[in-house]
ZADO-1210 file (C-alpha; in nm, 4 decimals, padded with zeros to 6 digits):
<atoms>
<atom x="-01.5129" y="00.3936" z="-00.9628" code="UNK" pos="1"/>
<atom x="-01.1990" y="00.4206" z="-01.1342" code="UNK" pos="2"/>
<atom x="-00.8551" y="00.3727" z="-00.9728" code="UNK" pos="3"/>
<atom x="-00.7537" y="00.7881" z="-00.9459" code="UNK" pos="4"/>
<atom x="-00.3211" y="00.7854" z="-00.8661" code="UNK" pos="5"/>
<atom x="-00.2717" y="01.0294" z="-00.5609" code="UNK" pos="6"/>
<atom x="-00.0877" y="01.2908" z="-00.5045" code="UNK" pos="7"/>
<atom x="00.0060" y="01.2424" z="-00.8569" code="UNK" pos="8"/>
<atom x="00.1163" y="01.6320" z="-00.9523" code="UNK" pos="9"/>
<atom x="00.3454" y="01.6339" z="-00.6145" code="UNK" pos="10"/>
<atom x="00.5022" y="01.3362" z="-00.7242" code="UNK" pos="11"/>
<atom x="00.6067" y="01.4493" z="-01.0431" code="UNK" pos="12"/>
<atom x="00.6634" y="01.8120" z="-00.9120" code="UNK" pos="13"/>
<atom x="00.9318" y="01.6651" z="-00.6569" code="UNK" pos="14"/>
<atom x="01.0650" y="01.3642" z="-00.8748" code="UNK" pos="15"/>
<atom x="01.2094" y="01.6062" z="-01.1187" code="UNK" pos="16"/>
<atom x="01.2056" y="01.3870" z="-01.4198" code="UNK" pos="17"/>
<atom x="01.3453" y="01.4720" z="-01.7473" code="UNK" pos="18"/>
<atom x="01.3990" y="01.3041" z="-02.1492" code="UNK" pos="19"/>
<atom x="01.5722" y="00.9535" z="-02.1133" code="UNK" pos="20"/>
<atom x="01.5629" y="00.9190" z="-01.7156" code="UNK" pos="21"/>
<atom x="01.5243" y="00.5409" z="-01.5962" code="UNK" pos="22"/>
<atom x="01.2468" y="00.5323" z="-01.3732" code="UNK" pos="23"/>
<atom x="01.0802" y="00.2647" z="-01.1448" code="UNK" pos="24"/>
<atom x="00.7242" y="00.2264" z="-01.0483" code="UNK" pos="25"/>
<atom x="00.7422" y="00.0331" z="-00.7528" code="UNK" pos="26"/>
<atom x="00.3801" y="-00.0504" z="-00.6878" code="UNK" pos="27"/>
<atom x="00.1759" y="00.0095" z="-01.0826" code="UNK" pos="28"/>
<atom x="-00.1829" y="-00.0267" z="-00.9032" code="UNK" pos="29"/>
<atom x="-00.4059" y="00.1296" z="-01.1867" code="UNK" pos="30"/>
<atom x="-00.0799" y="00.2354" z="-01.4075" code="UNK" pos="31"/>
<atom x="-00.1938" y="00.6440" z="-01.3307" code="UNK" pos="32"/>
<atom x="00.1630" y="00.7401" z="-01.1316" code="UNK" pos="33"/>
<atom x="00.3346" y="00.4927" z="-01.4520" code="UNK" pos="34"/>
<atom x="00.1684" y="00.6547" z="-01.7484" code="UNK" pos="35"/>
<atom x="00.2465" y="01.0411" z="-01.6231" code="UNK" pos="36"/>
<atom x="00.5920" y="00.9488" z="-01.5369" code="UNK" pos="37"/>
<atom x="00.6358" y="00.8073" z="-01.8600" code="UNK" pos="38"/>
<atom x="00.5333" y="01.1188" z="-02.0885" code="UNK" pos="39"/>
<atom x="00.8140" y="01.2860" z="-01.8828" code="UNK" pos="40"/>
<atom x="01.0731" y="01.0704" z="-01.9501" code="UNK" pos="41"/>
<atom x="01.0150" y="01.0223" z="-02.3394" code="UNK" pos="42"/>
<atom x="01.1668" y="01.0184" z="-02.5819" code="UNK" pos="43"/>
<atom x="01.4787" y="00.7763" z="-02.4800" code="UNK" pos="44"/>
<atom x="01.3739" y="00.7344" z="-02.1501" code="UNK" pos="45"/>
<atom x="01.2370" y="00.3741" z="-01.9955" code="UNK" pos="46"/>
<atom x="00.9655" y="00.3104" z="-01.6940" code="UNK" pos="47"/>
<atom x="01.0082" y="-00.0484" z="-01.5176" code="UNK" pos="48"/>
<atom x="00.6928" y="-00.0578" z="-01.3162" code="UNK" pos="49"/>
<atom x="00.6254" y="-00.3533" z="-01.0652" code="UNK" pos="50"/>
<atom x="00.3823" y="-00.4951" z="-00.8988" code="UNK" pos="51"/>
<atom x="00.2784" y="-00.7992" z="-00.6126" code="UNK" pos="52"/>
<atom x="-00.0767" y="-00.8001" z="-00.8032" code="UNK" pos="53"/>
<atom x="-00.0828" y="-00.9949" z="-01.1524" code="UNK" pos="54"/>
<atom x="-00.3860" y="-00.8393" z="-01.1863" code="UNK" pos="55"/>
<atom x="-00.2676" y="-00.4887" z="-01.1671" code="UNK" pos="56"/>
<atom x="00.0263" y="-00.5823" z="-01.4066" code="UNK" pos="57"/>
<atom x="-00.2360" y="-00.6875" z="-01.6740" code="UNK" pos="58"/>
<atom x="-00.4242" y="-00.3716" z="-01.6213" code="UNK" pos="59"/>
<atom x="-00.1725" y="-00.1438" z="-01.7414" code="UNK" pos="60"/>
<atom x="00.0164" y="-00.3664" z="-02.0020" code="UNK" pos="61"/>
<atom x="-00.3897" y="-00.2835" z="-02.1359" code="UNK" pos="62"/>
<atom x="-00.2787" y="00.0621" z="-02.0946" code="UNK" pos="63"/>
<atom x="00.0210" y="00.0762" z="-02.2367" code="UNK" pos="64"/>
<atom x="00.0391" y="-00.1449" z="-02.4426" code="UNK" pos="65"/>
<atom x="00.2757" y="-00.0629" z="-02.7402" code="UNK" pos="66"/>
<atom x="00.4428" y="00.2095" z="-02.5369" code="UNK" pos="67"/>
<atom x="00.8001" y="00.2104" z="-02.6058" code="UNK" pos="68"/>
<atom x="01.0449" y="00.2042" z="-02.3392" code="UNK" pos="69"/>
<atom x="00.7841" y="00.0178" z="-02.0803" code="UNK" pos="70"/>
<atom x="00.8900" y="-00.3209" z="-01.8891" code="UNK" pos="71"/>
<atom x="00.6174" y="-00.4596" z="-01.5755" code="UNK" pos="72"/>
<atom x="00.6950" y="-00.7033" z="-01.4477" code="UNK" pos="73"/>
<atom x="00.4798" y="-00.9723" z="-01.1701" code="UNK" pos="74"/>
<atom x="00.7226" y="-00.8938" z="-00.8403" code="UNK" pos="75"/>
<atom x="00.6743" y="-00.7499" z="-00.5484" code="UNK" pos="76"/>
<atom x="00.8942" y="-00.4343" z="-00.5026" code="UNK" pos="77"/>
<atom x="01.1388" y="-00.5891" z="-00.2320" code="UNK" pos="78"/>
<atom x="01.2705" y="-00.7895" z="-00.5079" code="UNK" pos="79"/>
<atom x="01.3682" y="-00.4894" z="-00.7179" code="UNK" pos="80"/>
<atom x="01.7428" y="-00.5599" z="-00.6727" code="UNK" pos="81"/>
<atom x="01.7077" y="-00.8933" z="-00.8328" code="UNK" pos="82"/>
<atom x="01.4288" y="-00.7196" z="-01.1318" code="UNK" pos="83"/>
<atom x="01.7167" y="-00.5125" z="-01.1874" code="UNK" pos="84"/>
<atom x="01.9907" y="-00.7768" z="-01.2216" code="UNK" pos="85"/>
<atom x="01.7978" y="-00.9424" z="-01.4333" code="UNK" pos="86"/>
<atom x="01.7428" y="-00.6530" z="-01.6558" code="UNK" pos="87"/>
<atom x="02.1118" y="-00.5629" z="-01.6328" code="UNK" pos="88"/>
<atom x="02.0331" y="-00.2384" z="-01.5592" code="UNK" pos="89"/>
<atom x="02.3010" y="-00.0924" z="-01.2974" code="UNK" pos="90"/>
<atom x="02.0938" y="00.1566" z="-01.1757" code="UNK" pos="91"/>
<atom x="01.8002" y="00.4009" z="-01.1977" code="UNK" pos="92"/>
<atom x="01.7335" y="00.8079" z="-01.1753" code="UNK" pos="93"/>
<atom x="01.3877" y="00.7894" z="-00.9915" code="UNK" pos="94"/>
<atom x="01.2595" y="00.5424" z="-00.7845" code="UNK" pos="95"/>
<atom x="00.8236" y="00.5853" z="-00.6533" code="UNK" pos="96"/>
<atom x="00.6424" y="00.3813" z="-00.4001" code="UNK" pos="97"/>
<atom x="00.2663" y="00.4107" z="-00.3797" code="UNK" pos="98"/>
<atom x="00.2403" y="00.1902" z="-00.0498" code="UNK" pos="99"/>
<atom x="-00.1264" y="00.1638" z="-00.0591" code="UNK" pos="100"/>
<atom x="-00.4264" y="-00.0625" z="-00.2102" code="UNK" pos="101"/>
<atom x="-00.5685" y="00.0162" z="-00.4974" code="UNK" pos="102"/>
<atom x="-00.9888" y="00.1238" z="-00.5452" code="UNK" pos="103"/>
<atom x="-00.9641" y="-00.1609" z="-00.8036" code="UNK" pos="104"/>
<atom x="-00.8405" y="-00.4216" z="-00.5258" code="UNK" pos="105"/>
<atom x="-01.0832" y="-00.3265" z="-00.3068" code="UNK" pos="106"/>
<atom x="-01.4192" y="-00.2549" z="-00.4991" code="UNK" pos="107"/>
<atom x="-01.3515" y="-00.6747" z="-00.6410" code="UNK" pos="108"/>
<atom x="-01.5524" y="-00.8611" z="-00.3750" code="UNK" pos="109"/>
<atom x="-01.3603" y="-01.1806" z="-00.4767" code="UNK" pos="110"/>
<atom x="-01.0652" y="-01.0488" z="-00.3820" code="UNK" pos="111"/>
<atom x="-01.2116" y="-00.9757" z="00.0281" code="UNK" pos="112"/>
<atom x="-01.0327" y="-00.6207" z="00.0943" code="UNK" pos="113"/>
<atom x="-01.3134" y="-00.4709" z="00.1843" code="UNK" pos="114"/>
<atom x="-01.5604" y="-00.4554" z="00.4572" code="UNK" pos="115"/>
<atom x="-01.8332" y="-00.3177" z="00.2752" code="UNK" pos="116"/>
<atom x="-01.8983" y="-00.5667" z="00.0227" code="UNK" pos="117"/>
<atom x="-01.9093" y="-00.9631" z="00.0913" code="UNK" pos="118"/>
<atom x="-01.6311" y="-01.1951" z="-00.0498" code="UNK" pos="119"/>
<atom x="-01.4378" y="-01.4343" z="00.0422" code="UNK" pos="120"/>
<atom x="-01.1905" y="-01.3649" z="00.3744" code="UNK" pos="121"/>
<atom x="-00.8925" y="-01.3637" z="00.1212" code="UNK" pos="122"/>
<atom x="-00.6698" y="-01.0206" z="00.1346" code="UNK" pos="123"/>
<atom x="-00.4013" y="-01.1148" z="-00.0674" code="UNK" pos="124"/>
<atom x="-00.2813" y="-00.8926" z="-00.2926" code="UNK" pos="125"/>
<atom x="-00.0643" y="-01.1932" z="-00.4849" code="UNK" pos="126"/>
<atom x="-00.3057" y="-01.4881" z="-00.4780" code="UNK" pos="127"/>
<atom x="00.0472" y="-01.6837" z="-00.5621" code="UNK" pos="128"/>
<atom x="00.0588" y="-01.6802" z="-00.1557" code="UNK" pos="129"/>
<atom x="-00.0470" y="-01.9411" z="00.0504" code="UNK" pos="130"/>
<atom x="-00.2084" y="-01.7948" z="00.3443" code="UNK" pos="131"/>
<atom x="-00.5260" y="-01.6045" z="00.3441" code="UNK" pos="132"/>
<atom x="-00.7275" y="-01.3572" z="00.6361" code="UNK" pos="133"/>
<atom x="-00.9289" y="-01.6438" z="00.6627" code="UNK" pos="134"/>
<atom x="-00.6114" y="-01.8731" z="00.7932" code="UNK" pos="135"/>
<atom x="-00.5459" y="-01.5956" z="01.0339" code="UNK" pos="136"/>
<atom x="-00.8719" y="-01.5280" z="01.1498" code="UNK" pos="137"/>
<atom x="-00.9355" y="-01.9294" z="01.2090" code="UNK" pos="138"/>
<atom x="-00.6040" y="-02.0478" z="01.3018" code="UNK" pos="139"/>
<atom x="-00.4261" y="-01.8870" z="01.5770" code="UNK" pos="140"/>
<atom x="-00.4684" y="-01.8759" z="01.9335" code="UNK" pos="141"/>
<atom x="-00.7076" y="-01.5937" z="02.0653" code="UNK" pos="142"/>
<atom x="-00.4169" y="-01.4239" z="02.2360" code="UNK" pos="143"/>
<atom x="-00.2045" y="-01.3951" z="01.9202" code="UNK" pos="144"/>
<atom x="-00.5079" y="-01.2823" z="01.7613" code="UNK" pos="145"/>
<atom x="-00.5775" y="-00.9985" z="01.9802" code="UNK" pos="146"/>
<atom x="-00.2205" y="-00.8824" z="01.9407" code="UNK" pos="147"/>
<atom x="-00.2267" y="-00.8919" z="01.5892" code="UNK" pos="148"/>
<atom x="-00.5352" y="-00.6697" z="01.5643" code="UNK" pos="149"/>
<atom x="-00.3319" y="-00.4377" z="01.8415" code="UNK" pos="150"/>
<atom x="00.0201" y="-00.4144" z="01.6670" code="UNK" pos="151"/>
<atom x="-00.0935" y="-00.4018" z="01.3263" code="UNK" pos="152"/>
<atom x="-00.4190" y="-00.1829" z="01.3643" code="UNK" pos="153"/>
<atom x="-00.3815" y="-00.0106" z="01.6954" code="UNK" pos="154"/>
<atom x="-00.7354" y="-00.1658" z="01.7851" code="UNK" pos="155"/>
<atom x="-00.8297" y="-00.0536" z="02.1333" code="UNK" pos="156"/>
<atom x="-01.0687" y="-00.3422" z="02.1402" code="UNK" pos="157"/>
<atom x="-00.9009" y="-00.6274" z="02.0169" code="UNK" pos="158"/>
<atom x="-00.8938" y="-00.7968" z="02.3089" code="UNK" pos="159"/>
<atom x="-01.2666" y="-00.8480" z="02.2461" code="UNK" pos="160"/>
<atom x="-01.2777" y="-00.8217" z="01.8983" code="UNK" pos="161"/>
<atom x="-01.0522" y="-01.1581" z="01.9289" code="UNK" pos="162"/>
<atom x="-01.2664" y="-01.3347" z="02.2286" code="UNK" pos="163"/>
<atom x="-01.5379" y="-01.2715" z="01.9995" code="UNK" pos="164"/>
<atom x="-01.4013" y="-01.4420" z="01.6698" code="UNK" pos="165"/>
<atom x="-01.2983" y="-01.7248" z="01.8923" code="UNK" pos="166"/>
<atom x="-01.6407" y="-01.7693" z="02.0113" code="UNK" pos="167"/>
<atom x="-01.7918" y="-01.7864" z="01.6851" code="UNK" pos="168"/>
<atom x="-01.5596" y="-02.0497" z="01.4686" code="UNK" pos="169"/>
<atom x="-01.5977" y="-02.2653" z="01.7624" code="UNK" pos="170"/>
<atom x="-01.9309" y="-02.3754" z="01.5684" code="UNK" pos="171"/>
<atom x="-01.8037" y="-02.2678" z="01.2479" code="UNK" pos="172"/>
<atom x="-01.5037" y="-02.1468" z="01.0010" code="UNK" pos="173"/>
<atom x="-01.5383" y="-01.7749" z="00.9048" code="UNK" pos="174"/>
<atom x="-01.5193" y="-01.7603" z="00.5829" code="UNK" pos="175"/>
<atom x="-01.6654" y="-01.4248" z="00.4328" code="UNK" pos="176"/>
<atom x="-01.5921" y="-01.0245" z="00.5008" code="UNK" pos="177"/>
<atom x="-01.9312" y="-00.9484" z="00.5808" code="UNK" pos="178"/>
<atom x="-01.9592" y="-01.2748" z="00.8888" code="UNK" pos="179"/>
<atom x="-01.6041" y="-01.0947" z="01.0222" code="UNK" pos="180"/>
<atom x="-01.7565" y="-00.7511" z="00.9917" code="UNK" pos="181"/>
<atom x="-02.0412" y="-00.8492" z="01.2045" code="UNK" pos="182"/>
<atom x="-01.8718" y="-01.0053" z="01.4480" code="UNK" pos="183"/>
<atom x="-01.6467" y="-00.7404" z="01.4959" code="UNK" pos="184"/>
<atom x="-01.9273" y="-00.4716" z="01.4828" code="UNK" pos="185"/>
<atom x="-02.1166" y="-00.6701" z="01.7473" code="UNK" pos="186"/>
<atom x="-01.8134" y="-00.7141" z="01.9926" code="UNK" pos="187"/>
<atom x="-01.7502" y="-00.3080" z="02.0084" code="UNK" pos="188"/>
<atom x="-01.8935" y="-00.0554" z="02.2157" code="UNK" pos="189"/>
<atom x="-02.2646" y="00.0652" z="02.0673" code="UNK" pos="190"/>
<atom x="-02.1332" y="00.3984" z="01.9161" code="UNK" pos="191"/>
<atom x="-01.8775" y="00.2086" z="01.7201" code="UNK" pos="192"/>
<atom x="-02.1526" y="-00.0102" z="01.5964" code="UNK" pos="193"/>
<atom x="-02.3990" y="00.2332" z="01.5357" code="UNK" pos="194"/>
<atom x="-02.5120" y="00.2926" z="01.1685" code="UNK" pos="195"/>
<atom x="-02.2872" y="00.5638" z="00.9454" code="UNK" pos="196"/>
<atom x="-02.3952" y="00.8995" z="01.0017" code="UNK" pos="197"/>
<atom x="-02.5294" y="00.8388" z="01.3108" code="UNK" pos="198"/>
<atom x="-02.1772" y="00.7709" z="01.5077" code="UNK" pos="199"/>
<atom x="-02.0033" y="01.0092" z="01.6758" code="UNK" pos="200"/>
<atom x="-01.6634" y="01.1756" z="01.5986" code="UNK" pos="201"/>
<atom x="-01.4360" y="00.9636" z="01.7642" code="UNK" pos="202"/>
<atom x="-01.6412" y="00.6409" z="01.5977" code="UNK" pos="203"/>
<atom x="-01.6629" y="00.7852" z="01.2451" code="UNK" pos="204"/>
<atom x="-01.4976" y="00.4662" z="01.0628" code="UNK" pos="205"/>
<atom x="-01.6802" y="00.1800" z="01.0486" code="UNK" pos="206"/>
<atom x="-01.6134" y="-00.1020" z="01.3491" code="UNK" pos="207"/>
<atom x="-01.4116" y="-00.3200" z="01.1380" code="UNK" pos="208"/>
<atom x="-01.1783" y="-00.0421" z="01.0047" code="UNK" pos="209"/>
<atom x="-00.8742" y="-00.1381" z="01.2008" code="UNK" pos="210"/>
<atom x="-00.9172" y="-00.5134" z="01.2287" code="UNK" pos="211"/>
<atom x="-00.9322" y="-00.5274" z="00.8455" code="UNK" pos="212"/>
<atom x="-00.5800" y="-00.3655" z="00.8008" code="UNK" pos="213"/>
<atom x="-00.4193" y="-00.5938" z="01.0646" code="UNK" pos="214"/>
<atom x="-00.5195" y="-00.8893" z="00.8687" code="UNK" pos="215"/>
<atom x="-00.4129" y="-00.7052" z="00.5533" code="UNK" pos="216"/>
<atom x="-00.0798" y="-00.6044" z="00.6809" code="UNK" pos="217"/>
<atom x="00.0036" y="-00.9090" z="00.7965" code="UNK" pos="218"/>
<atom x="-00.1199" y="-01.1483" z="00.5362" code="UNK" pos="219"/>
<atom x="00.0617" y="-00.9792" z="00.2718" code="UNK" pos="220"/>
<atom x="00.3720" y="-00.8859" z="00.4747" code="UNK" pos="221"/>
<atom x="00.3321" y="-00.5517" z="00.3994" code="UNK" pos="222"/>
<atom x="00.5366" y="-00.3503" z="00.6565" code="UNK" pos="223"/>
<atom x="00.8445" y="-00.6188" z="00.6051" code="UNK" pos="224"/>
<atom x="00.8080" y="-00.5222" z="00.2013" code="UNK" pos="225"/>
<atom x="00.8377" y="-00.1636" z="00.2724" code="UNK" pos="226"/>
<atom x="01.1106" y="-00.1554" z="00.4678" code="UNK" pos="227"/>
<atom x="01.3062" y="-00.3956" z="00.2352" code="UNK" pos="228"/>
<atom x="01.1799" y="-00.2161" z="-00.1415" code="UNK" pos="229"/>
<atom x="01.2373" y="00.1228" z="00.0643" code="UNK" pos="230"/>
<atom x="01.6312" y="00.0331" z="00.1181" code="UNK" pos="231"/>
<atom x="01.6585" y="-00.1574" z="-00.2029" code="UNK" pos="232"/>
<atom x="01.5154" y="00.1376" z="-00.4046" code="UNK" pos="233"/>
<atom x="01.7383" y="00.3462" z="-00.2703" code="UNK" pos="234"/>
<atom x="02.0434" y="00.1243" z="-00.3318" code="UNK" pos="235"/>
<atom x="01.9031" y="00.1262" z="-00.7132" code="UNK" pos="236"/>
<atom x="01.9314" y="00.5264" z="-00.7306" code="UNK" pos="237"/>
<atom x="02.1913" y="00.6887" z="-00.9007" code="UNK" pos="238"/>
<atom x="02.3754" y="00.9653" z="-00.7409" code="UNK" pos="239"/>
<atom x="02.1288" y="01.2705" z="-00.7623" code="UNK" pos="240"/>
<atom x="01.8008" y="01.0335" z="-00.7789" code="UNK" pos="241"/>
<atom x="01.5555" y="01.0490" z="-00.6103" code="UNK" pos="242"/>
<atom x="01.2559" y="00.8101" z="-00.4078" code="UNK" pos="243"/>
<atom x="00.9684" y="00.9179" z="-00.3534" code="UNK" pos="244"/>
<atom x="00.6977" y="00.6865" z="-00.1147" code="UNK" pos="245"/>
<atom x="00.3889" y="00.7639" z="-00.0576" code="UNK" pos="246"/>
<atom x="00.2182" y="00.5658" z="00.2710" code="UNK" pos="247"/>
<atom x="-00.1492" y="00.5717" z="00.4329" code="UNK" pos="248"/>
<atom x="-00.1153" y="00.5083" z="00.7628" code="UNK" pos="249"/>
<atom x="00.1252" y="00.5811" z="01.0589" code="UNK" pos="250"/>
<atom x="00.2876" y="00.2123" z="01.1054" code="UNK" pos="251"/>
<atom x="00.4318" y="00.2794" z="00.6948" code="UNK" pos="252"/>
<atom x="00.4734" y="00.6202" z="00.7311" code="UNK" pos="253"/>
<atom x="00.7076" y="00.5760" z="01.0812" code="UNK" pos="254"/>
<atom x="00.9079" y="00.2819" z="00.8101" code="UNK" pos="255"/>
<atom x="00.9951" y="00.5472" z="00.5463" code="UNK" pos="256"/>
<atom x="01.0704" y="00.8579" z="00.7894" code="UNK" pos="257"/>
<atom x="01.3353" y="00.6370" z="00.9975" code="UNK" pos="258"/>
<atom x="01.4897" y="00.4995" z="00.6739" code="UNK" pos="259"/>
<atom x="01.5063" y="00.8803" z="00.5506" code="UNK" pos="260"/>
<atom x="01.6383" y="01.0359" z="00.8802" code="UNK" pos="261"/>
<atom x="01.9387" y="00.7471" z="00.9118" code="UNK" pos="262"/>
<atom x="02.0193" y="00.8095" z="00.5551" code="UNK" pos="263"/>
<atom x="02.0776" y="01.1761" z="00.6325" code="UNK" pos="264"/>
<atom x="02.2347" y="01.1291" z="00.9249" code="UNK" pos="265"/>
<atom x="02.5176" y="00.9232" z="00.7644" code="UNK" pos="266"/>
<atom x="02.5142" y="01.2012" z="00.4916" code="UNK" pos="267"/>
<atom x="02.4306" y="00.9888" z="00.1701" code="UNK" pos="268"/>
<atom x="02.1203" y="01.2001" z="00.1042" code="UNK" pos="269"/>
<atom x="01.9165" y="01.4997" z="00.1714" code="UNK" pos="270"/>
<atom x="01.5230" y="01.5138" z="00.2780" code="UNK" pos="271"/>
<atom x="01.3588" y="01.7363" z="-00.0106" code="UNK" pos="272"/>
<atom x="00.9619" y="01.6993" z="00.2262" code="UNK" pos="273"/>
<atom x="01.0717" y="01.8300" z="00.5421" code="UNK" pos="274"/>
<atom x="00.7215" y="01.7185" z="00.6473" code="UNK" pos="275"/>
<atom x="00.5032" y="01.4934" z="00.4552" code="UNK" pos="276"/>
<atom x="00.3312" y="01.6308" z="00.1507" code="UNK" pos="277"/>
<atom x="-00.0814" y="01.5754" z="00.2382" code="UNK" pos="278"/>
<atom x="-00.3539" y="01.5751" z="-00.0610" code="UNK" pos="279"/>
<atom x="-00.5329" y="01.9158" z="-00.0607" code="UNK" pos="280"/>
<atom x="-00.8586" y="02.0265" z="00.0223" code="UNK" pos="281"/>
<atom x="-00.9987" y="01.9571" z="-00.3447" code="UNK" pos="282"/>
<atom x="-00.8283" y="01.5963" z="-00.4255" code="UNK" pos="283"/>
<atom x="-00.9496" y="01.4929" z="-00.0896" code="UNK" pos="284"/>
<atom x="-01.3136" y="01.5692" z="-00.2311" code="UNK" pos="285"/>
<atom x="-01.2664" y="01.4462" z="-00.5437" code="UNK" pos="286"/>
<atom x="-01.0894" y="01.1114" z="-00.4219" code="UNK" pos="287"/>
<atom x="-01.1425" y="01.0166" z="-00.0693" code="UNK" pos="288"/>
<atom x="-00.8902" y="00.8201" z="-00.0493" code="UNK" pos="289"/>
<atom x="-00.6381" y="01.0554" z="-00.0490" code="UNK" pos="290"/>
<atom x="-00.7003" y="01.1976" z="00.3169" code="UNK" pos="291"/>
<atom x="-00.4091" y="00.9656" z="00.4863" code="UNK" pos="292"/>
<atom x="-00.2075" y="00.9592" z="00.2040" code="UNK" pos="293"/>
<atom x="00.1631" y="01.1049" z="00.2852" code="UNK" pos="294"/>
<atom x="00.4518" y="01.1569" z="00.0575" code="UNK" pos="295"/>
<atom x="00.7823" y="01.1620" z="00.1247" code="UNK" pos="296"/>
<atom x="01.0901" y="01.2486" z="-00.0786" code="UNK" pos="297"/>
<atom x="01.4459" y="01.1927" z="-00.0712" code="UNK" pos="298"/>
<atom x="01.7490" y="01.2669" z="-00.3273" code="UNK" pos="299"/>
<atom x="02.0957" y="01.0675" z="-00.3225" code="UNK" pos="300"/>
<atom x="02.3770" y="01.3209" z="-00.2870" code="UNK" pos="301"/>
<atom x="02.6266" y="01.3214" z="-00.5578" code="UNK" pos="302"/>
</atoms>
């Protein structure tokens, strides 16, 4: 399945872009938020789009390549003050964040994103990094484990969850998805575990749900990023610019409404979502991953 941007006509609807803006594409994923926000800036405007994920950046210099007035660049999107410098560009009218994984990162079983297909325990979304899930998930003390899986995935049962990976790579290194998925799926409750469609409400994502975005978070440094490309984006805006992020789940989400609300408070900027902006019923159909998607907007005063 193709990678579908989200949200994409609220972001342009709130990003207010015109002819000859600078904008920056924090996070190009599949290049869909890039290549809208570029027809709105031409002619004499210029899209800098970024991303952790050389794989993504190849993608879309595919896409657009030969489109004037496009730079990517191989850099994760807390380094956008230095991308910047480097450019010599002094600053920019729109700044986006699109905080999530892409359906491309997650559907390659090499990459080992996802629960659903085997791979190796990898998760990086830079394989320039040195540490995998599979460091994590061998290496540290059960206790630090289970914490992990708590802070980083709210896991009720990571306690468990951790006993349970310890038991096993006593005899063995776990190296793929699937042998963490089953281990996980055998240490929960049985309604957790049960098969889909046959779980109930409160167990409607699979078992592994939660552990796998702990080790995600946390092997790619993801919540550290955000907060950093959040505050240098903003620093990049011009007066009257404005960011726009867009976050899946509550630990980003929390990052992005602090930064906003302290920003206001010291009266350098004004919240344009006075709640976050959610998919609607039909792009939540059309592209599932959507549902926990939550943007949120804020212009620079002048």
């Amino acid at each position: 399945m193709p990678h579908k941007p989200v949200l994409l006509a609220e972001v342009l609807s709130h990003l207010k872009l015109s002819p000859g803006m600078i904008v920056v594409d924090g996070t190009v994923g599949g290049g869909g938020h890039s290549a809208e926000m570029l027809k709105q800036v031409m002619p004499g405007g210029r899209l800098i789009g970024l991303d952790q994920d050389p794989a993504a950046i190849h993608r879309c210099k595919t896409r657009l390549e030969g489109v004037p007035g496009v730079v990517l660049i191989h850099k994760n999107f807390s380094d956008l003050g230095a991308v910047l410098q480097e450019l010599n560009v002094l600053s920019v009218d729109a700044v986006l964040l699109d905080v999530g994984f892409s359906s491309d990162q997650l559907e390659d079983e090499a990459r080992g994103f996802s629960f659903e297909r085997d791979g190796p325990l990898d998760m990086r979304m830079n394989p320039d990094e040195k540490l995998t899930a599979r460091d994590y998930v061998n290496e540290l003390a059960e206790q630090e484990l289970a914490n992990l899986l708590w802070k980083y995935g709210n896991e009720r049962y990571s306690r468990r969850i951790a006993k349970a990976i310890c038991n096993v790579r006593i005899k063995k290194n776990i190296a793929t998805t699937a042998e963490l998925a089953s281990i996980v799926r055998d240490a929960v409750p049985g309604a957790r575990s049960a098969a889909r469609g046959h779980r109930p409400v409160w167990a409607r994502n699979h078992p592994a749900t939660k552990t796998f975005q702990a080790l995600r978070i946390v092997v790619n440094q993801e919540l550290k990023n955000l907060e950093l490309g959040v505050r240098t984006g903003w620093a990049a805006l011009k007066p009257g610019g404005r960011m726009a992020v867009i976050s899946f789940h509550s630990l980003e989400d929390r990052i992005v409404k602090h930064e906003f609300l302290r920003w206001k408070q010291e009266g350098v900027g004004n919240i344009i979502t006075r709640k976050p902006v959610c998919a609607g019923d039909d792009e939540c159909r059309d592209n599932p991953r959507s549902r926990s998607a939550k943007l949120r907007v804020m212009e620079k005063h002048l």
